[in-house]
C-alpha positions as CSV (number, residue, x, y, z in Angstrom):
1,X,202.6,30.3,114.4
2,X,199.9,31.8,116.9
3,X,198.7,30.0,119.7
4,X,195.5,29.3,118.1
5,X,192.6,30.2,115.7
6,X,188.9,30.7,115.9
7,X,186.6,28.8,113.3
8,X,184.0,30.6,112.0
9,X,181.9,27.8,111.0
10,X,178.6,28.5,109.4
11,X,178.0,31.3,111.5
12,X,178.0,33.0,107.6
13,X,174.6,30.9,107.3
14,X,172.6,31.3,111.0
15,X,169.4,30.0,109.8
16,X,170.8,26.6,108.7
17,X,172.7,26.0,111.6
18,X,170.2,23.6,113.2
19,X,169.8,21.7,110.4
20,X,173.0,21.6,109.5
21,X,173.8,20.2,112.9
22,X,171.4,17.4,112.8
23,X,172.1,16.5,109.3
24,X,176.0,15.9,110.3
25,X,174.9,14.4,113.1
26,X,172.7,11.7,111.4
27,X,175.2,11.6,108.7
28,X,178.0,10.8,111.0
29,X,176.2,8.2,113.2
30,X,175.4,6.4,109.6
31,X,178.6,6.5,108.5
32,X,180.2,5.4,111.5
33,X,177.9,2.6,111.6
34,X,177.9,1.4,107.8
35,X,182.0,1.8,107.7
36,X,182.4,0.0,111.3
37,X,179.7,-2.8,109.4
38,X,182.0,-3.3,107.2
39,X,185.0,-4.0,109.1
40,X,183.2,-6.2,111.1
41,X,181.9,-8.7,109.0
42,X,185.3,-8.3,106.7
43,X,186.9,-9.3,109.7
44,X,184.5,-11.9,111.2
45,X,183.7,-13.9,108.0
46,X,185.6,-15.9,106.1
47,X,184.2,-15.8,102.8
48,X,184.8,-12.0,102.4
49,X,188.8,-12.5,103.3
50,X,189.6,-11.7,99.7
51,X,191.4,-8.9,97.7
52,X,188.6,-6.9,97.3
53,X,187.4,-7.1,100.8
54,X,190.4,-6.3,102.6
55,X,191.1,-2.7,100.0
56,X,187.6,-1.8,101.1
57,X,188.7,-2.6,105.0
58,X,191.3,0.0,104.5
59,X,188.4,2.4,102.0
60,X,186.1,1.7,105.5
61,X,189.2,3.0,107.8
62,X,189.7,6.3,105.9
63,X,186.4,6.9,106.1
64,X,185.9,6.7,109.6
65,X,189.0,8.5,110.2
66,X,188.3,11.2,107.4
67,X,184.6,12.5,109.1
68,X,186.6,11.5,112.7
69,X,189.2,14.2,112.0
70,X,186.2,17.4,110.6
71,X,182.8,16.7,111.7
72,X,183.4,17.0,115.6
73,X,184.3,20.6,115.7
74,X,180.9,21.3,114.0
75,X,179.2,19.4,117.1
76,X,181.6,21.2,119.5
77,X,181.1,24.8,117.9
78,X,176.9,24.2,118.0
79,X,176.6,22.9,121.8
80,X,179.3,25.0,123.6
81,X,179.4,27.8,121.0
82,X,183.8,27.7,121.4
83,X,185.0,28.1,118.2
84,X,188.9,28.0,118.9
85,X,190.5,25.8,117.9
86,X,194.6,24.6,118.8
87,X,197.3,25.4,116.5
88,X,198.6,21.6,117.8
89,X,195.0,20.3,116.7
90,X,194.5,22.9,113.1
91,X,198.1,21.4,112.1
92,X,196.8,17.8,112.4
93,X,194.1,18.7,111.1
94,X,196.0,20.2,108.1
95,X,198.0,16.8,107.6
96,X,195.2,14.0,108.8
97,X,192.6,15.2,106.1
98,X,195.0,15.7,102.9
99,X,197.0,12.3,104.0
100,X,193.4,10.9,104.0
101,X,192.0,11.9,100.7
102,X,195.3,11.1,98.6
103,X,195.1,7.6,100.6
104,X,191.3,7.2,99.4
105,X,193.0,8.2,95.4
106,X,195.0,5.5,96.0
107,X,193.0,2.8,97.2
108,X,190.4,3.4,94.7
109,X,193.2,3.0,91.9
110,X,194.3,-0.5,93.6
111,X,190.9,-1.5,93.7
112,X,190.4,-0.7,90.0
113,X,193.3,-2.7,89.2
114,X,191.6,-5.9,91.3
115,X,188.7,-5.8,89.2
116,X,190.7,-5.5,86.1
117,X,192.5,-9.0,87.5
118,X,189.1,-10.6,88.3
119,X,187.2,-9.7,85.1
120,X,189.8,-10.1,82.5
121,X,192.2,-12.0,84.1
122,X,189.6,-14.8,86.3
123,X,191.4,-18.0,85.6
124,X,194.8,-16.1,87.7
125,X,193.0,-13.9,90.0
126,X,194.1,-15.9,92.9
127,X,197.8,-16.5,92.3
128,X,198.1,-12.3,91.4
129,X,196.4,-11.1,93.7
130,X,198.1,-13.4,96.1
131,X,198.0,-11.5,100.1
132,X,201.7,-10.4,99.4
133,X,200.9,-7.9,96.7
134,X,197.8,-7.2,98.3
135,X,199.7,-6.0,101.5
136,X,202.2,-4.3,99.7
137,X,199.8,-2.5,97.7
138,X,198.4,-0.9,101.1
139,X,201.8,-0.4,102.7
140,X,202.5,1.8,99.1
141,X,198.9,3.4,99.5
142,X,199.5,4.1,103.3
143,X,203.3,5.6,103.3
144,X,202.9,6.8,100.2
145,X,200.2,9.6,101.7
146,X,201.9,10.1,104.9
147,X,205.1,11.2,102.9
148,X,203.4,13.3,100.4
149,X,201.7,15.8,103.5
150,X,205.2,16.3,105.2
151,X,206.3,19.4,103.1
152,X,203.4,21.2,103.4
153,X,202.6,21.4,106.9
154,X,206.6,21.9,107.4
155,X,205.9,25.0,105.0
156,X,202.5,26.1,106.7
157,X,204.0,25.8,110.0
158,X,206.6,28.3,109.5
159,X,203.6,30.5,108.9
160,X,203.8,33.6,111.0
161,X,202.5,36.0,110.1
162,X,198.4,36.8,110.1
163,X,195.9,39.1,109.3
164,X,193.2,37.7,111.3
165,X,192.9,34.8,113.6
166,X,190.0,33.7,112.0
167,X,189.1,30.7,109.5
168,X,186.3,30.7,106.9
169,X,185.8,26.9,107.7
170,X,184.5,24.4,110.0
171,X,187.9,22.6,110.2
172,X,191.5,23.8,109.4
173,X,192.0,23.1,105.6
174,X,194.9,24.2,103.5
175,X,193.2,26.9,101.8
176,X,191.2,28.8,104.4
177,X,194.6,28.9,106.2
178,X,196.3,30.5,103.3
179,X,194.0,32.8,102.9
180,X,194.6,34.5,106.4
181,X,198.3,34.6,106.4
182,X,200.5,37.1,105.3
183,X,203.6,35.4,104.9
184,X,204.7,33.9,101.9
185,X,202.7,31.2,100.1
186,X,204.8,30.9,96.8
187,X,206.4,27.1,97.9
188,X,203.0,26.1,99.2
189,X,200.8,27.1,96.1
190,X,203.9,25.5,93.8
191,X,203.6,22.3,96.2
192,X,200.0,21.8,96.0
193,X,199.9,23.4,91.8
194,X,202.5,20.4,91.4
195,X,202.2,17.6,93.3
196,X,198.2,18.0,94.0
197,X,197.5,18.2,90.6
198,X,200.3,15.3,89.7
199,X,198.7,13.3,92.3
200,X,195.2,13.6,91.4
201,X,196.2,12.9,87.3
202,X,197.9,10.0,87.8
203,X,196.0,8.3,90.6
204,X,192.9,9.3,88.6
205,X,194.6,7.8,85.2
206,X,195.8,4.8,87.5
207,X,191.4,4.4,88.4
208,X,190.8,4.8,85.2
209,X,193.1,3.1,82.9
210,X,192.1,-0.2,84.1
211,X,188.3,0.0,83.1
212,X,189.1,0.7,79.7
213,X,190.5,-2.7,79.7
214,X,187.5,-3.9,81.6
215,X,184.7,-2.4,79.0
216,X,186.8,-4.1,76.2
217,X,186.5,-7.3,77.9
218,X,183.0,-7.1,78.9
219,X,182.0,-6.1,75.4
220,X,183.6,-9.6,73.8
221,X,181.6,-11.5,76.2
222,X,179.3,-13.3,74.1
223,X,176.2,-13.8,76.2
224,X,174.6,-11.0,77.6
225,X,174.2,-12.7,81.0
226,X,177.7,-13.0,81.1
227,X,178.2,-9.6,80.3
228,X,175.8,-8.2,82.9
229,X,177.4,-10.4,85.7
230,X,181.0,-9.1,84.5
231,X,179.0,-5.3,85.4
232,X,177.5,-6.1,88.1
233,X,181.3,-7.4,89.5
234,X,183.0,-4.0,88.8
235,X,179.4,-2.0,89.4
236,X,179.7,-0.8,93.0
237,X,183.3,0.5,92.8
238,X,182.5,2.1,89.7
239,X,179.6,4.8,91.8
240,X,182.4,5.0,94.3
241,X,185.0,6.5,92.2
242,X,182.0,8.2,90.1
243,X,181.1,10.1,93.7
244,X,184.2,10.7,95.2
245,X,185.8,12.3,92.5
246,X,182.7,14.2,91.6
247,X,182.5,15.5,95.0
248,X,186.5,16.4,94.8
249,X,185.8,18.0,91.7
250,X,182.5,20.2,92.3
251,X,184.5,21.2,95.8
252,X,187.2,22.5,93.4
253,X,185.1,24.2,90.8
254,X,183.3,26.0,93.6
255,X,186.6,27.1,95.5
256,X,188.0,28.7,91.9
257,X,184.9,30.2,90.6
258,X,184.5,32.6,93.4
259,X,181.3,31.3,95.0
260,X,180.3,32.5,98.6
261,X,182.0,31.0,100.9
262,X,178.9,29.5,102.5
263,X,178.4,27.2,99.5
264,X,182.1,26.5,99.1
265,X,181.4,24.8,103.2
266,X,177.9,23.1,101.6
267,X,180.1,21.3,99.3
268,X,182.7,20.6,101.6
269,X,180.3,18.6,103.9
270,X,179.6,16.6,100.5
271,X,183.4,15.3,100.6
272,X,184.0,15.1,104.4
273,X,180.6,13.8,105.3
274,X,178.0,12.5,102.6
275,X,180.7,10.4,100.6
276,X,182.2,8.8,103.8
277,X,178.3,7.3,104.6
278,X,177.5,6.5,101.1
279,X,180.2,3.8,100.5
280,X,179.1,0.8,102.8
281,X,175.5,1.8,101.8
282,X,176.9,1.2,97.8
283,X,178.4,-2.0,98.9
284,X,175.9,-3.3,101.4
285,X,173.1,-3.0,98.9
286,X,174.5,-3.7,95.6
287,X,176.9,-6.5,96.8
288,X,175.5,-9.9,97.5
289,X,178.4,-10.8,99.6
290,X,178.1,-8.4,101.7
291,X,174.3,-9.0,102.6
292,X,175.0,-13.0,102.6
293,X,177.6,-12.3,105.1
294,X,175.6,-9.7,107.1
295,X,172.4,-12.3,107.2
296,X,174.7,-15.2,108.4
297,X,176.2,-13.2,111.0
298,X,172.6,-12.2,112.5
299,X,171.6,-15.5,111.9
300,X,168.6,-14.9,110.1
């Protein structure tokens, strides 16, 4: 592999630079805030120690971590104007993001199934979702990603042979890289064709499968109050997974349609930075929990 690479950025789109820039930049500060909220006061009080609290600990962590590892190098490339970037750092960057994106799958898909437990299943919540399945459910979620990067950048590193030293991106992503090289891609297109499109399938059906189960169980609660407190339980993971795999998906229809490549890097910031900051704002306004526990720690 080369010693490094430049990053072009959104030099491809000069006149939103600026704004671009400060929009990360607020977007990061409020994500780094809401996210780091939410570990605090999962940590700090003890009526939010339960199941569901303690996956989205670990949703919090990816998020900070996921913006952590992209949206720098946008603040670097605007104030100093260097736009190299390490092999050492583009490599991490080529495993931190993908290992955090299939670990978000999967913690979405765990906390599906702990809403499953508490709607359908209330009376045994406690003794399934017991801290021992809880943790092992993370530790799956956790090794599970970090294993499933390891071919790929073992394959991408062997990379060397390039036709420009340049990437179309504001960080070092899998595809950009591709595009630039020519060696052979065949074992990493089959990689990501199989096992990208296995993961997403079943950790989607694994989201998925347990709110048909849900709906069925709402829909034989008799009283409608019942049935809207049932909602209201499973209602702010539901526009998590709604967001985060819309954003996956319009990211995808955007790279294989053939769009500019200035839009493709719009939608990316949807993914990398917009969903990371809307997720404690979903659970901090629609969850009473988390504004009970919020008000008691401010004491007001």
């Amino acid at each position: 592999m080369i010693e490094g690479f430049q990053l072009r950025g959104f030099s491809d789109i000069p006149e939103l630079q600026e704004l671009i820039f400060l929009l990360v930049l607020l977007i990061y500060v409020l994500s780094l805030g809401g996210n780091m909220t939410i570990l605090l006061l999962v940590c700090l009080d003890v009526y939010l120690h339960t199941p569901m609290y303690f996956f989205l600990s670990n949703l919090s962590v990816i998020d900070i971590s996921s913006s952590t590892t992209t949206l720098p190098g946008i603040f670097i490339m605007f104030t100093t104007q260097n736009h190299m970037i390490s092999t050492s750092a583009c490599l991490a960057q080529l495993y931190i993001f993908p290992f955090l994106t299939s670990n978000e799958f999967s913690i979405l898909a765990a906390m599906s199934y702990d809403r499953y437990v508490a709607i359908c299943r209330p009376l045994h919540y406690h003794s399934i979702m017991g801290r021992r399945l809880c943790c092992l459910l993370a530790s799956v979620t956790w090794a599970f990603g970090f294993i499933e990067m390891v071919p790929t950048i073992v394959l991408i590193s062997r990379f060397t042979c390039y036709i420009s030293k340049e990437i179309d991106h504001y960080f070092c992503d899998i595809l950009p890289i591709r595009d630039i090289t020519c060696s052979d891609t065949s074992l990493v297109d089959l990689y990501i064709l199989i096992f990208g499109n296995m993961n997403v399938f079943i950790l989607l059906s694994l989201t998925l499968t347990p709110y048909v189960f849900i709906f069925i169980c709402i829909l034989n609660i008799r009283s409608s109050s019942g049935r809207r407190k049932a909602f209201y339980t499973c209602s702010s993971h539901i526009m998590v997974v709604v967001i985060f795999y819309s954003s996956i998906v319009l990211q995808y229809i955007m790279t294989i349609s053939g769009h500019n490549t200035g839009s493709n890097k719009i939608f990316s910031l949807l993914n990398t930075a917009v969903v990371p900051m809307l997720n404690p704002l979903i659970y901090s306004l629609k969850n009473n929990d988390v504004k009970s526990a919020l008000q008691r720690k401010l004491k007001f």
